[in-house]
C-alpha positions in Angstrom: 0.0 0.0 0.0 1.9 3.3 -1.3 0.2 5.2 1.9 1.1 2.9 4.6 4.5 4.6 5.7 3.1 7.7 6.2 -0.2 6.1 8.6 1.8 3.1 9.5 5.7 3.2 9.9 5.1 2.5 13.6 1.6 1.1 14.5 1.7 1.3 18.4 2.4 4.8 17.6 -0.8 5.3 15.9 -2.8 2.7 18.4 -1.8 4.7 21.2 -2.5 7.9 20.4 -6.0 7.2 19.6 -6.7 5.6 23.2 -9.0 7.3 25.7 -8.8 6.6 29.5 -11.0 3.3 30.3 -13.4 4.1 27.6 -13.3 2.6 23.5 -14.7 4.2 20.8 -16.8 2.1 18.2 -14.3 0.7 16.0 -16.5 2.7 13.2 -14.9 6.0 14.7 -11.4 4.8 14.5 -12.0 3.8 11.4 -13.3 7.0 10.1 -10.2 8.5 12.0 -7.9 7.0 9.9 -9.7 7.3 6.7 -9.8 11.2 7.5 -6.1 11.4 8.3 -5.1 9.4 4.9 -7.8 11.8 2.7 -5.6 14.5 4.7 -2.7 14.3 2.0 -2.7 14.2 -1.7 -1.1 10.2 -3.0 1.8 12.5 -4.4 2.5 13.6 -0.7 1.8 10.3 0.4 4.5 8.9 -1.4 7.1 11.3 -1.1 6.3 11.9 2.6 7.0 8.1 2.8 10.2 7.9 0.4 11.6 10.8 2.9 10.8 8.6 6.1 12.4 5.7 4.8 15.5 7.3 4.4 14.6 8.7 8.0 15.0 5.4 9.0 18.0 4.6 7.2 19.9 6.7 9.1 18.9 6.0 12.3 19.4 1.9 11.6 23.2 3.2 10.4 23.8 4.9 13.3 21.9 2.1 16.0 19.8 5.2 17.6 17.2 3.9 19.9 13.5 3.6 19.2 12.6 6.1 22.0 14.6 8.6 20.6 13.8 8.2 16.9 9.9 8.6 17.8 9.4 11.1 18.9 12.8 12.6 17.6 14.8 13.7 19.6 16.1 17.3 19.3 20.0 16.3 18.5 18.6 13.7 16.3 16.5 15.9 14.2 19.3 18.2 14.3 22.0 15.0 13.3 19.5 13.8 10.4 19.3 18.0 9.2 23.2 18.0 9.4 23.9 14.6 7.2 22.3 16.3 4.2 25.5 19.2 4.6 27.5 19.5 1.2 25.7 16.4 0.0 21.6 17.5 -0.8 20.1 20.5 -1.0 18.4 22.7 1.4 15.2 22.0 -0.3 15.9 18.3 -0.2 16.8 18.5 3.8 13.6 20.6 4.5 11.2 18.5 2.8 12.4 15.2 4.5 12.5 17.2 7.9 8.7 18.4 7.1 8.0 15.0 6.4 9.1 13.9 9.9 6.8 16.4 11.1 4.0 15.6 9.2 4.3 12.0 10.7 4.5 13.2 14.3 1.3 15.2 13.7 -0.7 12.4 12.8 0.8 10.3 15.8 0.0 12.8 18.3 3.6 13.1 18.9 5.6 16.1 20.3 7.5 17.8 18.1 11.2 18.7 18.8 12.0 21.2 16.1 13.8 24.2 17.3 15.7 27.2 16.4 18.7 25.4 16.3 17.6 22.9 13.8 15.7 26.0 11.9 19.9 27.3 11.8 21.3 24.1 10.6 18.4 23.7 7.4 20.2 27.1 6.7 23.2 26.1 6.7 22.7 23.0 4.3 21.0 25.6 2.3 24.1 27.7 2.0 26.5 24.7 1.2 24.2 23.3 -1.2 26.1 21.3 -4.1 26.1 22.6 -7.4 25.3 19.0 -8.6 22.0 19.3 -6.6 21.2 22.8 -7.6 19.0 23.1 -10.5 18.7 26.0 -13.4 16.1 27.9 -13.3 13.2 26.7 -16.0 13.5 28.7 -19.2 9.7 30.3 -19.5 7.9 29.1 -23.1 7.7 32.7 -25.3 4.9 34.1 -26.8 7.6 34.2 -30.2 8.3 30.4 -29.2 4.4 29.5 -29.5 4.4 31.2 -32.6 7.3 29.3 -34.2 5.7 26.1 -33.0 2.2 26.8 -34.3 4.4 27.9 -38.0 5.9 24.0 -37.9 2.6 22.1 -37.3 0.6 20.9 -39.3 -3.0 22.3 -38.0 -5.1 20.0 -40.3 -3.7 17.2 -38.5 -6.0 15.8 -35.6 -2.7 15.4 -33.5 -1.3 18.6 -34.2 -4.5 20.5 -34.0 -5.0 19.0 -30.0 -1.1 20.2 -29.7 -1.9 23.8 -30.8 -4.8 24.4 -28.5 -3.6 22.8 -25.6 -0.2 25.1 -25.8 -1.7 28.1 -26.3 -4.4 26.9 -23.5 -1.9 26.4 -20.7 0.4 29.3 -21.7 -2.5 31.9 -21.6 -4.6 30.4 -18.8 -0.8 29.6 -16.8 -1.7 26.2 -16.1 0.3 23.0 -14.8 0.6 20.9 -18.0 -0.7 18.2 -15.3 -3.7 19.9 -14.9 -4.7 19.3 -18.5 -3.1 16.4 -19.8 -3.0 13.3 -18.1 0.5 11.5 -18.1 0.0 8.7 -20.6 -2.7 8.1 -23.4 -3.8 4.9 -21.7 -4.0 6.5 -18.2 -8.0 7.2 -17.1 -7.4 10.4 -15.3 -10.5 12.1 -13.1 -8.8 15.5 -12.7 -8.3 16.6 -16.3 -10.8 18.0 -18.0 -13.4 16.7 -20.3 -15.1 18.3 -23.3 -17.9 19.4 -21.1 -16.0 21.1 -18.9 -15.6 24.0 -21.3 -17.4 26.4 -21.6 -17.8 29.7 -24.1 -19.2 32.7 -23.1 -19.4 36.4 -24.7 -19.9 39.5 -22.5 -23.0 41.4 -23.3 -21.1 45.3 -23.4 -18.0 44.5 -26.1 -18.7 41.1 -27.5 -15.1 40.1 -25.8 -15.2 36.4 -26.2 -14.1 34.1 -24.0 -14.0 30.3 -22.5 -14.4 29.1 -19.1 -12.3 25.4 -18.1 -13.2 23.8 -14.8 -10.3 21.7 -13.9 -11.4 19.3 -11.5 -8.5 18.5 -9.3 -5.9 20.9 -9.1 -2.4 20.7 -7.6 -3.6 23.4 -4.2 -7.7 22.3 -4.4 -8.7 18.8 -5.0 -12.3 20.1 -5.3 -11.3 21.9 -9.0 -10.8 25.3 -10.0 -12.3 27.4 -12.9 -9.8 29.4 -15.4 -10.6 31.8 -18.3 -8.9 31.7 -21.0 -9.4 35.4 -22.9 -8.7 36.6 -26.1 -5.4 37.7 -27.5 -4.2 40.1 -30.3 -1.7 37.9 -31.1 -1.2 34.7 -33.7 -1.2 32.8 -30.4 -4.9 33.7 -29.6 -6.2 30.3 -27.9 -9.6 31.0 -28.8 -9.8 29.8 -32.6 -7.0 27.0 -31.8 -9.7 25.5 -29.6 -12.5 26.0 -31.6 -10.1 24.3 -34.9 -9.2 21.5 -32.2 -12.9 21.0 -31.4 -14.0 20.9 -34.6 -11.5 18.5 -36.2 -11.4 16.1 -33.9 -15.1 16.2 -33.2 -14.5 15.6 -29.2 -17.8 14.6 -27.3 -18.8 15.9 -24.5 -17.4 12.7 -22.0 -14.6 12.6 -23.7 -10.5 14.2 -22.2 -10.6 17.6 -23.6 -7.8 17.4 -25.8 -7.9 14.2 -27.4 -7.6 13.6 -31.0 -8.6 10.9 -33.3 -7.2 8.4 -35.2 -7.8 6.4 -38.7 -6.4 3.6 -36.6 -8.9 4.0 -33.4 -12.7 4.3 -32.9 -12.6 6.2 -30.0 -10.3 9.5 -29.5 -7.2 9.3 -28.3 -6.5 11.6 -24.8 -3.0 13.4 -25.6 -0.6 12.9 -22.7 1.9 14.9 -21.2 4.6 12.7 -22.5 3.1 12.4 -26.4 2.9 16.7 -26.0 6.3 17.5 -25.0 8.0 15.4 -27.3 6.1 16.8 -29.9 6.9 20.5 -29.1 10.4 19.8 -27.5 11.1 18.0 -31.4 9.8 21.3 -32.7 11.7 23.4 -30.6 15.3 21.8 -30.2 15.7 22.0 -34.2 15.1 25.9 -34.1 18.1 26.2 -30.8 15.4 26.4 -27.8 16.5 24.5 -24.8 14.3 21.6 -23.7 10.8 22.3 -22.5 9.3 20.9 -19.8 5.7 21.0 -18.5 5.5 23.7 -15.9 7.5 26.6 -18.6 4.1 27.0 -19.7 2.6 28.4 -17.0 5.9 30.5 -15.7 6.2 31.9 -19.4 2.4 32.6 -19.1 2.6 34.6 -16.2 5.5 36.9 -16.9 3.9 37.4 -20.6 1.2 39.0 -18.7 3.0 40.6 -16.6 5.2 42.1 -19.1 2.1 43.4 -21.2 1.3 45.6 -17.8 -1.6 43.4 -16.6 -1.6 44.5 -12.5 0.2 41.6 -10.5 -2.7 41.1 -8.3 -5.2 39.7 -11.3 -2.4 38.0 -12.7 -1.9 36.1 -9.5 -5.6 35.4 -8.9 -6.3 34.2 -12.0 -3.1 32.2 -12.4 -4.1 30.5 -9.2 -0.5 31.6 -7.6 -0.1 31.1 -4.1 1.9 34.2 -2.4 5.5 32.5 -2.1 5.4 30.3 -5.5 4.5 33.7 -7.5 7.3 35.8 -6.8 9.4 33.2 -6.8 8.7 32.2 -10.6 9.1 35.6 -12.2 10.9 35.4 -15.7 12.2 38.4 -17.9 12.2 41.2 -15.1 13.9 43.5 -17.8 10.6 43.5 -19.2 8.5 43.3 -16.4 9.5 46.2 -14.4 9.2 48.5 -17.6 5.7 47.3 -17.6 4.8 47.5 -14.0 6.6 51.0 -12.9 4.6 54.1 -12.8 5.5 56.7 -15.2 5.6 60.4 -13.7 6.3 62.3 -16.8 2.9 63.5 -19.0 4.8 64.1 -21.8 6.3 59.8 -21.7 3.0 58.4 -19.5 1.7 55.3 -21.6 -1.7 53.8 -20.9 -1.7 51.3 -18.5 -2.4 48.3 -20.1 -1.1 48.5 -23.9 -4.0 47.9 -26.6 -2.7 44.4 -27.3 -3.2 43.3 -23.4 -6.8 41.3 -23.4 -7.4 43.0 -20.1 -8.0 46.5 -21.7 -11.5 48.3 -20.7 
């Protein structure tokens, strides 16, 4: 069971913390108990919360530490287990495993030893982090490099006309490639989207056209989220891509939004993540663009908007950004800060939102 580590590692742990003082619950209540605590966490947390205890655990069997001090760890421990990840992991690496251990001691009941000390030495495996375990930053997809791949494919192609609209879709409504694709063709996904999840809609003052796309899960709300995707002055527009896609593949309405059919299948075809970015990436690495992966969309998305002087605050909102993550996935601030500074003088003041931004009253 891929959740068990993170429920499980220790049972007595769990047992115990659920007793009450000469008194049992129905079984029915502890049940729902731990049903509620599993539902707590998405399965990707699950299973990285679990591959991060398990190395936990690895070095306490190394090092023979007792039981009692692994659980609840002690503070030196938690501070030893922080330490071993110095010059070797990242700081990222050593906070998620020690957030992990916390995350098990919350469902246990268990005190927590964290302190400011151990907050110090996180900080310091941040600061000596390896340059084999640091990452580069994620080149952002360009509103030029959407164009160039919409100039190489072939539109009148079922595949290729899924591949369009699904690009421009998650560049202009900054989504997680994940949240529209699932990650293989023969994988039955419940949080993408189907055909009947999108819906068009034209405002009754300007005729600005528009489509709204419930996503049903979403990385930050399991229950869904709805995005618009607006109209764009620019070869890039999503709009007629999806209407094209739509019409060529003829989707019905049960079916995963952007699927495409095939002379060789009955039924459409869902595209996955995988069959998408080898497509573009095959595109893109003949005309010198590095390779692509799924969240550039969204990051090249959102500084495209901000760039074209769209206020932060809407971008954010309807980019579904959390506070932290925003900031922290900024692209092109050459560009950006033009766009988003003031300008005091009449005689050089532009308008606010240029006339190609879709956001224009």
């Amino acid at each position: 069971h891929g959740n068990a580590s993170l429920l499980d590692t220790s049972p007595k742990l769990l047992t115990n913390s659920l007793l009450t003082p000469s008194y049992s619950l129905p079984i029915s209540d502890y049940n729902n108990i731990l049903l509620a605590l599993d539902k707590c966490y998405a399965t990707s947390t699950h299973d990285t919360h679990s591959r991060a205890l398990k190395h936990y655990r690895m070095f306490c069997d190394e090092r023979s530490i007792p039981q009692k001090l692994r659980f609840p760890a002690h503070e030196v421990v938690l501070l030893a287990y922080a330490a071993s990840h110095l010059g070797s992991f990242s700081g990222g690496t050593a906070k998620h495993r020690i957030n992990a251990l916390k995350t098990f001691h919350d469902i246990h009941n268990l005190p927590w030893h964290g302190s400011n000390r151990l907050t110090k030495v996180l900080k310091g495996v941040a600061f000596n982090t390896p340059v084999s375990s640091t990452r580069p930053l994620r080149a952002p997809v360009t509103k030029t490099m959407l164009k160039r791949l919409l100039n190489e494919l072939d539109l009148h192609t079922p595949l290729d006309a899924a591949v369009a609209a699904c690009a421009c879709t998650a560049f202009w409504g900054q989504c997680r490639l994940g949240e529209l694709l699932p990650p293989s063709s023969s994988t039955l996904s419940s949080t993408v989207p189907k055909r009947e999840h999108l819906k068009r809609s034209a405002s009754k003052h300007n005729n600005t056209q528009f489509y709204e796309l419930q996503l049903p899960s979403t990385k930050t709300n399991r229950h869904g989220q709805t995005i618009t995707i607006l109209q764009q002055e620019h070869a890039t527009n999503p709009l007629p891509l999806l209407q094209h896609h739509l019409a060529i593949n003829n989707i019905p309405r049960s079916a995963t939004l952007f699927s495409y059919v095939s002379s060789s299948r009955h039924t459409p075809i869902p595209l996955s993540k995988r069959r998408f970015l080898a497509r573009c990436n095959s595109i893109w690495s003949t005309l010198g663009y590095p390779h692509i992966t799924g969240h550039c969309f969204r990051i090249g998305g959102t500084s495209q908007l901000l760039a074209s002087g769209v206020p932060p605050d809407v971008v954010k909102t309807m980019g579904r950004w959390s506070s932290d993550a925003f900031l922290r996935y900024w692209r092109h601030l050459d560009k950006i800060a033009p766009a988003q500074t003031p300008r005091r003088s009449h005689r050089s003041r532009t308008p606010k939102h240029p006339s190609h931004s879709p956001y224009k009253k």
